[in-house]
N, CA and C atoms as an extended XYZ file, in Angstrom:
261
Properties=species:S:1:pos:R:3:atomname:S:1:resname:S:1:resid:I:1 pbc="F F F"
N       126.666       94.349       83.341 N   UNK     1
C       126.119       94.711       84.625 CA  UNK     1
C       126.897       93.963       85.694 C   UNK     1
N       127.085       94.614       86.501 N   UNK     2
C       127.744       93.905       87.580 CA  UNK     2
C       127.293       94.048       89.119 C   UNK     2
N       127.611       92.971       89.852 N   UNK     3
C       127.094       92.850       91.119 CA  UNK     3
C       127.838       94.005       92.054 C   UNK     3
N       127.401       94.777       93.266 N   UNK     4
C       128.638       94.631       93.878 CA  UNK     4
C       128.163       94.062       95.315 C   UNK     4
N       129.110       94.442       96.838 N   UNK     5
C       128.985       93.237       98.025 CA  UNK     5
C       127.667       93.140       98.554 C   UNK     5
N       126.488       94.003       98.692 N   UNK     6
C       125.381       93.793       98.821 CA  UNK     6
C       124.708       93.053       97.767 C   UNK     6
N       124.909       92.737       96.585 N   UNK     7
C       123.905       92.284       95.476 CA  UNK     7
C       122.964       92.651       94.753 C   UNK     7
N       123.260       94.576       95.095 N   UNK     8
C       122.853       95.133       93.850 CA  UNK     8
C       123.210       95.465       92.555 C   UNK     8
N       122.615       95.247       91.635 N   UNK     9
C       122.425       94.926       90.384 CA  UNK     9
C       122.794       96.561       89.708 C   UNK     9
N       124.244       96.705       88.989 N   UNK    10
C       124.431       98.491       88.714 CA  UNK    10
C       125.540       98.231       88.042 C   UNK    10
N       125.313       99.162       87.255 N   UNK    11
C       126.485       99.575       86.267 CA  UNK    11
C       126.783      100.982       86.442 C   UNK    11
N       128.081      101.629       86.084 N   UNK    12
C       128.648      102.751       86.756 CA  UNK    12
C       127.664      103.698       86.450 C   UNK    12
N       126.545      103.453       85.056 N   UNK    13
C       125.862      104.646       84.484 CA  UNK    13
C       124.304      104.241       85.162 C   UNK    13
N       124.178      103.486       85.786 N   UNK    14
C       122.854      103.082       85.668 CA  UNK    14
C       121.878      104.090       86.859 C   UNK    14
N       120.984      104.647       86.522 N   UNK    15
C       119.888      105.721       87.458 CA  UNK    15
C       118.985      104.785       87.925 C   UNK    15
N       119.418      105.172       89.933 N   UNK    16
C       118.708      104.330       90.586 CA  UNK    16
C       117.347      104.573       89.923 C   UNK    16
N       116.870      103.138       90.780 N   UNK    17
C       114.946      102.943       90.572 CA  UNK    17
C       114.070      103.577       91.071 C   UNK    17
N       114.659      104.153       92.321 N   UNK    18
C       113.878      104.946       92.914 CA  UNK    18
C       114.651      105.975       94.019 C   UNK    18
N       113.988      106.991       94.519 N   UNK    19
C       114.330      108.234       95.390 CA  UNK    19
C       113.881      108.143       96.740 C   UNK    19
N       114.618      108.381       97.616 N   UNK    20
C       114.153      108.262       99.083 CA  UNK    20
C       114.104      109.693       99.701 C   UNK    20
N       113.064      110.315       99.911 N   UNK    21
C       112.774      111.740      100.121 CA  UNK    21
C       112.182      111.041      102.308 C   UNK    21
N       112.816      111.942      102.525 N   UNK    22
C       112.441      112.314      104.297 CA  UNK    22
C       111.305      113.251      104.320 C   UNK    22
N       110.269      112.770      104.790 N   UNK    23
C       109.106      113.774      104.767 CA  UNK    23
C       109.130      114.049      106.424 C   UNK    23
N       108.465      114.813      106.691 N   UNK    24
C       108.026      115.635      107.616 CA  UNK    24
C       107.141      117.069      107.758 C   UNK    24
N       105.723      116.426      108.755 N   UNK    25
C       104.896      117.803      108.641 CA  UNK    25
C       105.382      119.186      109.118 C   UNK    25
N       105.195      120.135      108.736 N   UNK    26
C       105.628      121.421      109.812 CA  UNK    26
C       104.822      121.701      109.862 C   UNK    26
N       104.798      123.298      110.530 N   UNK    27
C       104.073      123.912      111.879 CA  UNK    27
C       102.573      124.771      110.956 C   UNK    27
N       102.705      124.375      109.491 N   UNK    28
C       101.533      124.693      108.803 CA  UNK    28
C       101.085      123.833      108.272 C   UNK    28
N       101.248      122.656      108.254 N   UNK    29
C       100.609      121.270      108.712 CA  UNK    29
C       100.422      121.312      107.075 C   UNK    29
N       102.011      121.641      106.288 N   UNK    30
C       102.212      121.076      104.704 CA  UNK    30
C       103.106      120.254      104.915 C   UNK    30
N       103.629      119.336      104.481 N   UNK    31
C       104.719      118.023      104.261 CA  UNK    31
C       105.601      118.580      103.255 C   UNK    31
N       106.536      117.923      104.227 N   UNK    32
C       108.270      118.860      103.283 CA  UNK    32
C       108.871      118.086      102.979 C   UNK    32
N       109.090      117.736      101.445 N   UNK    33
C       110.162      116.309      101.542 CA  UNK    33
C       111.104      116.761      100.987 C   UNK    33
N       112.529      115.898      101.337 N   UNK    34
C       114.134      116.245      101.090 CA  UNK    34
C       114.866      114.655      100.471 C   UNK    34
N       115.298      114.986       99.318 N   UNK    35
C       115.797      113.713       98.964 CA  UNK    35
C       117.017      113.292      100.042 C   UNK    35
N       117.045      112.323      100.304 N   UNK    36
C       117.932      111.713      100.905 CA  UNK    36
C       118.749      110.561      100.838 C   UNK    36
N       118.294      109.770       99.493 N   UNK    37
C       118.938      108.824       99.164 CA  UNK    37
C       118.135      108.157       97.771 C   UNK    37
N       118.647      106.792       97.433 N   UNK    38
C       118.274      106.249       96.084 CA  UNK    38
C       118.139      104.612       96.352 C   UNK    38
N       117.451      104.205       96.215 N   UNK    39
C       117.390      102.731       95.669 CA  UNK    39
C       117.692      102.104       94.612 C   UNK    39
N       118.157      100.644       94.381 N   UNK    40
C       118.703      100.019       93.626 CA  UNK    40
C       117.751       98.654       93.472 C   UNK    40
N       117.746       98.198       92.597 N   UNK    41
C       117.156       96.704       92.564 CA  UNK    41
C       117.948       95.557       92.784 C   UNK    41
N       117.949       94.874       93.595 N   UNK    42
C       118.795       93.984       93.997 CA  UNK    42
C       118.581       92.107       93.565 C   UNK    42
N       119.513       91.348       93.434 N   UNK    43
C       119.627       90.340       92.679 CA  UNK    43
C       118.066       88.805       92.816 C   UNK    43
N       117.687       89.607       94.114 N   UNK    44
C       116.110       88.512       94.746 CA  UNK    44
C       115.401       89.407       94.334 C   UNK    44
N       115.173       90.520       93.532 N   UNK    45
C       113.992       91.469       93.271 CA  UNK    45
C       113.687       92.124       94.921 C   UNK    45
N       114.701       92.545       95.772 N   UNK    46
C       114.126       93.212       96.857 CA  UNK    46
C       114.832       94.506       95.876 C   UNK    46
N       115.374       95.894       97.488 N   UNK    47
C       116.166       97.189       97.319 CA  UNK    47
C       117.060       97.145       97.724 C   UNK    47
N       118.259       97.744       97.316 N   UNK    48
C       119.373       97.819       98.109 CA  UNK    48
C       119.239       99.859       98.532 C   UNK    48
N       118.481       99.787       99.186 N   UNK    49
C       118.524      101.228       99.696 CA  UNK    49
C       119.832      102.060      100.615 C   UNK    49
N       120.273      103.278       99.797 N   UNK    50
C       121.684      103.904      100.026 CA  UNK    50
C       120.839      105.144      100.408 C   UNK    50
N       121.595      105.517      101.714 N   UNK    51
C       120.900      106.863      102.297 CA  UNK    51
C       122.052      107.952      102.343 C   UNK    51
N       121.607      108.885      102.283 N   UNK    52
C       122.928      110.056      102.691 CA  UNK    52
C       122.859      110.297      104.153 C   UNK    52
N       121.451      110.161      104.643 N   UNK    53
C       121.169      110.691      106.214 CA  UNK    53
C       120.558      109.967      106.410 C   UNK    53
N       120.659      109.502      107.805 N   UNK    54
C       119.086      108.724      108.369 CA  UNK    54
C       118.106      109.698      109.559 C   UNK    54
N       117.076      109.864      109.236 N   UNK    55
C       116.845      110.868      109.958 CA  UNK    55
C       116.003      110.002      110.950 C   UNK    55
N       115.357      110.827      112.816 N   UNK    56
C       115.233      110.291      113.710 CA  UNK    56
C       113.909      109.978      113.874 C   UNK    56
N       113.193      110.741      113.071 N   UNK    57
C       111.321      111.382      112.921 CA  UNK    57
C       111.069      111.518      111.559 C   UNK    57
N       109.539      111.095      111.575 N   UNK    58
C       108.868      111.649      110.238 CA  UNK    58
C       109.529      110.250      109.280 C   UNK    58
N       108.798      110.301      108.086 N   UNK    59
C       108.805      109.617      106.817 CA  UNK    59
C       109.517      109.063      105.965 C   UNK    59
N       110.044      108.101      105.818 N   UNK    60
C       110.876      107.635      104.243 CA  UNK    60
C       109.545      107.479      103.528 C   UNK    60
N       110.225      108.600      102.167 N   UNK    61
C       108.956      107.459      101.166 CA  UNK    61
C       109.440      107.188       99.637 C   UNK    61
N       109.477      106.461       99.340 N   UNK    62
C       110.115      105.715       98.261 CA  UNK    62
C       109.428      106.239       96.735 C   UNK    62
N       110.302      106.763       95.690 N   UNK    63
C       108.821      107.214       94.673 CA  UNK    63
C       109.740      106.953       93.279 C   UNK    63
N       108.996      105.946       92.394 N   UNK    64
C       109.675      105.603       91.516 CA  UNK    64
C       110.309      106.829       90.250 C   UNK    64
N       111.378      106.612       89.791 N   UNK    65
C       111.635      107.416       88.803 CA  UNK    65
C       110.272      108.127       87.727 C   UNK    65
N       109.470      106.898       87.819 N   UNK    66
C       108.640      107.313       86.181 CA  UNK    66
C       107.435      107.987       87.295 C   UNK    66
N       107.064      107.841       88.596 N   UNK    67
C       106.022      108.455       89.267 CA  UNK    67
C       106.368      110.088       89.024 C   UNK    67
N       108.434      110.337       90.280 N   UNK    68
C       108.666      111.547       89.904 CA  UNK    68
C       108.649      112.499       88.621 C   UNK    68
N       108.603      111.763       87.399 N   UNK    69
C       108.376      111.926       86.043 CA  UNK    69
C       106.980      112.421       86.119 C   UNK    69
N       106.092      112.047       86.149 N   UNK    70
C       104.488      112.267       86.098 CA  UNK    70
C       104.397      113.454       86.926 C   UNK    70
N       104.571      113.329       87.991 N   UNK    71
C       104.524      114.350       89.285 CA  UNK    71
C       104.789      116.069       88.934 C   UNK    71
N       106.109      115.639       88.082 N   UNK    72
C       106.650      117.271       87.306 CA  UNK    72
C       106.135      117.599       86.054 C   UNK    72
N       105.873      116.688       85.419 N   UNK    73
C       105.112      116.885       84.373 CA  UNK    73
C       103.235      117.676       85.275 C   UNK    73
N       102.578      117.162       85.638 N   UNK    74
C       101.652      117.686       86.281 CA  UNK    74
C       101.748      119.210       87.090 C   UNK    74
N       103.326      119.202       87.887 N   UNK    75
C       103.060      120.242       88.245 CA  UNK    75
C       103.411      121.608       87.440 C   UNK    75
N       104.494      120.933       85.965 N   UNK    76
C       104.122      122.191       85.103 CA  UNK    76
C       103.199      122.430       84.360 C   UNK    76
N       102.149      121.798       84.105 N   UNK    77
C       100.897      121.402       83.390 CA  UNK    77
C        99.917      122.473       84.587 C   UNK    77
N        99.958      122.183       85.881 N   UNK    78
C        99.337      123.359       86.321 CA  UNK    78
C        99.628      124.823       86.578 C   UNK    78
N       100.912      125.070       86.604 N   UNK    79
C       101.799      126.033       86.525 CA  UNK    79
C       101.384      126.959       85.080 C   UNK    79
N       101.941      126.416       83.903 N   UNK    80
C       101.522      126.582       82.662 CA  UNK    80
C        99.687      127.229       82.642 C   UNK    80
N        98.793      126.329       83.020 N   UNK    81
C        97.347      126.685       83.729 CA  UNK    81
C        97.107      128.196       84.071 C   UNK    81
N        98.406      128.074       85.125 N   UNK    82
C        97.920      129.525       86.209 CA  UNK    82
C        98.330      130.499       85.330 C   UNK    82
N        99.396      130.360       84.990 N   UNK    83
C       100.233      131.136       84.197 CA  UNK    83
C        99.754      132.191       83.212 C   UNK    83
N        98.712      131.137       82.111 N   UNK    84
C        97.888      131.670       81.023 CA  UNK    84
C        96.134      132.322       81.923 C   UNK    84
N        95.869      131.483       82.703 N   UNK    85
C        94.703      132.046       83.026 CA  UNK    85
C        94.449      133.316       83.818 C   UNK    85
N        95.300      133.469       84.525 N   UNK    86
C        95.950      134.944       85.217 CA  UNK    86
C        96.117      136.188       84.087 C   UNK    86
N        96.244      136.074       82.915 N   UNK    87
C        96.575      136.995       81.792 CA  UNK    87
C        94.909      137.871       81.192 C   UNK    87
């Protein structure tokens, strides 16, 4: 594992810790989020957060790998649901 000039903690293969999605409400008052970047764990246990965009309004929200894991798992678990009960 190696450092690099910020003091995050990464190896060429390693999948950040977490996802930085830009939320923002629209005009039907649902929340739209857009990945926009990734976090890293850094050598004091803070983030070394890498963005693609910084946007001017609305939300960063940070969501760990194993949350987004749960999240898709659930939403094909209800999908799957509609799927069969519709038949």
């Amino acid at each position: 594992m190696n450092d690099d000039d910020n003091g995050t903690k990464k190896t060429m293969l390693e999948l950040p810790s977490y996802f930085a999605y830009y939320v923002e409400e629209s005009h039907d008052n649902k929340n739209r989020g857009q990945i926009i970047g990734v976090a890293y764990p850094t050598n004091d246990g803070g983030l070394s957060l890498q963005l693609t965009v910084r946007p001017f309004k609305g939300d960063i929200i940070l969501r760990s790998r194993e949350s987004l894991q749960r999240m898709r798992a659930d939403q094909e678990k209800k999908l799957l649901q509609f799927m069969y009960s519709s038949q």
